[in-house]
C-alpha positions in Angstrom: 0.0 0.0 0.0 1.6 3.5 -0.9 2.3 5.5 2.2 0.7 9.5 1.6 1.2 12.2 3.5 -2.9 13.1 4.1 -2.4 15.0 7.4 -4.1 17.9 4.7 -6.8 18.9 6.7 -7.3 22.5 7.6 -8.5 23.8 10.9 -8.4 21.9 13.9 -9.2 18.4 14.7 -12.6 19.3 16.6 -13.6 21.2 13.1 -12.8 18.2 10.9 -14.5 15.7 13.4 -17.9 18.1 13.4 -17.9 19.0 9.5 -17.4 15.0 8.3 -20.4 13.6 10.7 -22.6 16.1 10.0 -21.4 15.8 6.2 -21.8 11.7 7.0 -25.7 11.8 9.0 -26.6 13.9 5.8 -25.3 11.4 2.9 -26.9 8.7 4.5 -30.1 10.1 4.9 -29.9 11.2 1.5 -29.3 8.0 0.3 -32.0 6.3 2.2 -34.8 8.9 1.5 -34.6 8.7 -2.3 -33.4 5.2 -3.4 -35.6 4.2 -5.7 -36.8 7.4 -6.2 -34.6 8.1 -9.0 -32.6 6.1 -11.5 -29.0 7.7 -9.8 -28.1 8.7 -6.5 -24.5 10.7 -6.9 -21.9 11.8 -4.4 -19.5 14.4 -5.6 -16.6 15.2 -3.5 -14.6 18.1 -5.5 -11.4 18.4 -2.8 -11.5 14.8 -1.8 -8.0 14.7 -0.5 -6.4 11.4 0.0 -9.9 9.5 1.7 -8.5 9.3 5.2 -6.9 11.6 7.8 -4.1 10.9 10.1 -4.4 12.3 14.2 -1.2 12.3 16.0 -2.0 11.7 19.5 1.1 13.6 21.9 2.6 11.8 24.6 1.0 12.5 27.8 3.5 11.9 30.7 4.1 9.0 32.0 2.4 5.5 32.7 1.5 3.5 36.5 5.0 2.1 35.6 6.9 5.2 34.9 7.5 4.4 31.7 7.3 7.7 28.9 3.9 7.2 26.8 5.1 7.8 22.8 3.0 9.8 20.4 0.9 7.9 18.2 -0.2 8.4 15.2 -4.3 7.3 14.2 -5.6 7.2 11.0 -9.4 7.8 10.4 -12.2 8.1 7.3 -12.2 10.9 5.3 -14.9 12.1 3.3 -14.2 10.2 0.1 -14.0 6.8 2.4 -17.9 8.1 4.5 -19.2 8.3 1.4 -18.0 4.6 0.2 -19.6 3.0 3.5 -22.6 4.5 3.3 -25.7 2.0 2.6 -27.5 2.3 0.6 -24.7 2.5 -1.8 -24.5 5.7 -3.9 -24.9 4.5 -7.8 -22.0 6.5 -8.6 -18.9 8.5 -6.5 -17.0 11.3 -8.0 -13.6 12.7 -6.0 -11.8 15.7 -7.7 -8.7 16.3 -6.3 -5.3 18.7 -7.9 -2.3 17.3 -5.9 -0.9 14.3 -7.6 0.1 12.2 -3.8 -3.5 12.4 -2.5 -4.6 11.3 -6.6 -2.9 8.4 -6.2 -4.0 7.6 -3.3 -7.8 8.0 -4.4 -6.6 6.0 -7.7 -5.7 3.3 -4.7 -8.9 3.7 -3.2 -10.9 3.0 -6.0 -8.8 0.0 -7.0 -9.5 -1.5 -3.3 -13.0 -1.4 -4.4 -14.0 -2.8 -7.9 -17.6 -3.1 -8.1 -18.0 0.4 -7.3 -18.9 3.4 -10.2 -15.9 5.2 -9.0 -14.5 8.4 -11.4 -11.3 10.1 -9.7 -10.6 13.1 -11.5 -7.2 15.3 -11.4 -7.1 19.0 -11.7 -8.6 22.0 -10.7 -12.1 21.1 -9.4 -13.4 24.8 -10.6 -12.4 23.7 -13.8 -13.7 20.3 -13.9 -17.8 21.4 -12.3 -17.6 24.2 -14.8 -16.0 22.2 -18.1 -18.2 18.5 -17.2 -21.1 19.3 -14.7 -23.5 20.6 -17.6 -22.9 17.5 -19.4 -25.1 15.0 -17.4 -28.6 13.7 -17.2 -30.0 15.5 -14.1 -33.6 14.6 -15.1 -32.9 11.3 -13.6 -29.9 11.8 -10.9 -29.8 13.9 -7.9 -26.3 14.3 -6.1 -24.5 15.4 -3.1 -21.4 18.2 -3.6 -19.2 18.4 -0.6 -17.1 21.3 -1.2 -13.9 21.2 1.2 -11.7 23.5 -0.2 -7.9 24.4 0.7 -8.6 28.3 1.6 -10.7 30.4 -0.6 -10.8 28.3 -3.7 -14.1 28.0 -4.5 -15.3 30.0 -7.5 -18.0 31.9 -7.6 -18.9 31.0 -11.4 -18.1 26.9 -10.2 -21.3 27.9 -7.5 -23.5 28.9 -10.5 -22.9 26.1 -12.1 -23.7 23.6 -9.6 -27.0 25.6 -9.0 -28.0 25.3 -12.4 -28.2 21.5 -12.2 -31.3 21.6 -10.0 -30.2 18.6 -8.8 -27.3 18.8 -6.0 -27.5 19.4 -2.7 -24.4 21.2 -1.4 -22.5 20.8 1.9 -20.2 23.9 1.5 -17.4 25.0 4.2 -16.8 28.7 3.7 -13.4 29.8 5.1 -14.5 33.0 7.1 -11.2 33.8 8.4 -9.9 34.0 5.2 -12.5 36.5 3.7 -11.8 38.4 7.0 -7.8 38.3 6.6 -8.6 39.4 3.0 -10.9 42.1 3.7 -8.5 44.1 5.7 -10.5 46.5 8.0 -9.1 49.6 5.6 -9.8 50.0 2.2 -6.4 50.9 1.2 -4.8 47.4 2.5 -6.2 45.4 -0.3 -4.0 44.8 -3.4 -5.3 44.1 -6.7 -4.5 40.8 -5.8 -7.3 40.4 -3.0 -9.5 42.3 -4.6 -10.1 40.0 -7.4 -10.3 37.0 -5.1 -13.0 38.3 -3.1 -14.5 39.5 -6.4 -13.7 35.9 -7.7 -15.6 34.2 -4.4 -18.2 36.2 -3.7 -19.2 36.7 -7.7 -19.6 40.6 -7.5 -17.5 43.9 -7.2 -20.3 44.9 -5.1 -19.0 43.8 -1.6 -16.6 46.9 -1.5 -19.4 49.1 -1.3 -21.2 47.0 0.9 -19.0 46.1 3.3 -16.7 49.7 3.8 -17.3 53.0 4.7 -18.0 55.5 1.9 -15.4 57.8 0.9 -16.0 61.3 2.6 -14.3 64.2 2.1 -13.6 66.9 4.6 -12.8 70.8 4.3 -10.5 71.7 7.5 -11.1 75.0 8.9 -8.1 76.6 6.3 -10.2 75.3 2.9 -8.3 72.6 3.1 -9.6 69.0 1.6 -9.1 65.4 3.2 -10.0 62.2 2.6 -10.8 59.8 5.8 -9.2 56.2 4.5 -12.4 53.9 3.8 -12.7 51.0 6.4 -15.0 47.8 6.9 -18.3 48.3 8.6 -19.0 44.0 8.8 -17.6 42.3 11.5 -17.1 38.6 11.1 -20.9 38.2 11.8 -21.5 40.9 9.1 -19.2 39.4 6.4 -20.7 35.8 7.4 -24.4 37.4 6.5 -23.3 38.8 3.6 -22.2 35.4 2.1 -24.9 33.8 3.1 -26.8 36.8 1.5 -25.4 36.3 -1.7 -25.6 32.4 -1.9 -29.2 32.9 -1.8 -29.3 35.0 -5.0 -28.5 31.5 -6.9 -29.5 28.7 -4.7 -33.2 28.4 -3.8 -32.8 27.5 0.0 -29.5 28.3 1.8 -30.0 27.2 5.8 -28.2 29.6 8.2 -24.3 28.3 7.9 -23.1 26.2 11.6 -20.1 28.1 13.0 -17.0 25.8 12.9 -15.2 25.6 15.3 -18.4 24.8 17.2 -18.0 26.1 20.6 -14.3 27.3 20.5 -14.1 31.3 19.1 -12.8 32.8 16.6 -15.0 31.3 13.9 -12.7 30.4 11.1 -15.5 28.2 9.4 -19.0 28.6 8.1 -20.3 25.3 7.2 -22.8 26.0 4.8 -26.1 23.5 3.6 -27.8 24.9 -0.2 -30.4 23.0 -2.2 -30.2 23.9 -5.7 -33.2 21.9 -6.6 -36.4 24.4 -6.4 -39.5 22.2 -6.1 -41.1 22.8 -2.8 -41.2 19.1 -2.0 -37.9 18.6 -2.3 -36.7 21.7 -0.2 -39.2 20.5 2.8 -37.5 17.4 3.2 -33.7 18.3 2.8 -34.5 21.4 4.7 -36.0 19.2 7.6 -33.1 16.5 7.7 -30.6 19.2 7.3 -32.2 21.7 9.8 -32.3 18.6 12.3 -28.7 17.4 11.9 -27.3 21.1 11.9 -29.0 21.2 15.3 -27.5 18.2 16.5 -24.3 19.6 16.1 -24.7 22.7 18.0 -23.1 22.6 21.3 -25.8 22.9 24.5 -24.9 26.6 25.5 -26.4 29.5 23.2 -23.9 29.9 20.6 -22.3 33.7 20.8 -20.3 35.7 18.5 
């Protein structure tokens, strides 16, 4: 078996272990609620890393015989590996992934299980939903997207195009902190560089005036003229609105996103659940299962910002 480095996962170990069972309590629900309702029951995993995720457990002192305890190292499911187990079986599993190691090791994965409709794809998974996504028979499939990505990487046009199927249900983990690091809180801190990414993500130049200050001018008590530099009115909870704002100008039901890490602050995650399918039957029951398994997740206390 080839050894891969797959300790890839971003955020800490509390965030992975909360986004993959709520992702996993979803998938199987899904699964079970329409089989045999349609002809093809999809999972699409479009940064599906290597399919499992190492923990490296510290040493922590010393045993009843005084002996030192050694750090170990255990290695659990990832995404791409829920979504195998899950009964009933999905008709068909799609993992996208760009870094050639944690290919392989999907290209392993799939080999360790040959009855299964398994496509791994390499590249950019932007470019793969927005170049292949059109190109299949949603009339008789309905899917699952989990999108994962490392940082901002999701494209706002990749969004549209997954909305547009009418057919996918999206699991989407929206990296908050990043937007926030981004979005410096003045105007005059953000290249060219971050401005098109936020542009990129959030699919609209509008967030600048949306989220800052409006340029004012000022005439001092000589006639002179000065400009106060522009800074950011959102906080995190603003910017976090506004996303989920905007998501709901393509998708027709976006559930208020579940704050990762769950009880820990900062938030550096929004963990967002879309349905791009618009019939109101269908947004009733994935709005139910998803509202209840968000819920579950929440930690007892009220959750503060």
């Amino acid at each position: 078996m080839t050894e891969v480095d797959d300790s890839h996962e971003f955020g800490s170990e509390d965030v992975t272990e909360t986004k993959l069972r709520l992702l996993e309590k979803y998938i199987q629900a899904f699964a079970t609620a329409l089989r045999g309702k349609f002809p093809r029951i999809w999972y699409i995993d479009a940064f599906a890393g290597t399919g499992s995720r190492t923990i490296k457990v510290g040493a922590t002192g010393a045993n009843i015989f005084g002996e030192a305890k050694e750090e170990t190292v255990d290695r659990k499911r990832g995404s791409a590996r829920i979504a195998l187990d899950v009964q009933p079986n999905f008709d068909r599993l799609i993992f996208m992934e760009q870094r050639k190691k944690h290919y392989d090791a999907l290209v392993e994965l799939k080999q360790q299980h040959p009855t299964r409709d398994i496509f791994v794809l390499q590249g950019d998974a932007n470019e793969i939903i927005q170049s292949q996504l059109h190109l299949a028979d949603w009339r008789g499939t309905r899917a699952v997207i989990f999108l994962d990505p490392y940082g901002m990487n999701v494209d706002w046009k990749t969004l549209e195009c997954i909305a547009s199927t009418g057919a996918i249900d999206v699991w989407y983990l929206f990296s908050l902190s990043g937007l926030f690091r981004q979005a410096a809180r003045n105007i005059s801190a953000i290249d060219q560089h971050k401005r098109n990414a936020i542009t990129r993500m959030l699919g609209t130049s509008e967030w600048e005036a949306e989220l800052y200050q409006r340029e004012e001018v000022y005439t001092d008590l000589f006639g002179q003229e000065s400009k106060h530099e522009r800074q950011r009115i959102a906080d995190v909870a603003g910017l976090e609105k506004y996303v989920t704002k905007r998501l709901r100008t393509i998708f027709p039901m976006v559930l208020e996103p579940f704050a990762l890490p769950p009880v820990r602050r900062p938030q550096i995650f929004s963990l967002y659940f879309a349905l791009s399918n618009n019939d109101p039957k269908a947004i009733g029951l994935a709005k139910n299962i998803a509202s209840h398994i968000l819920n579950s997740g929440k930690p007892s206390h009220t959750r503060s910002r």
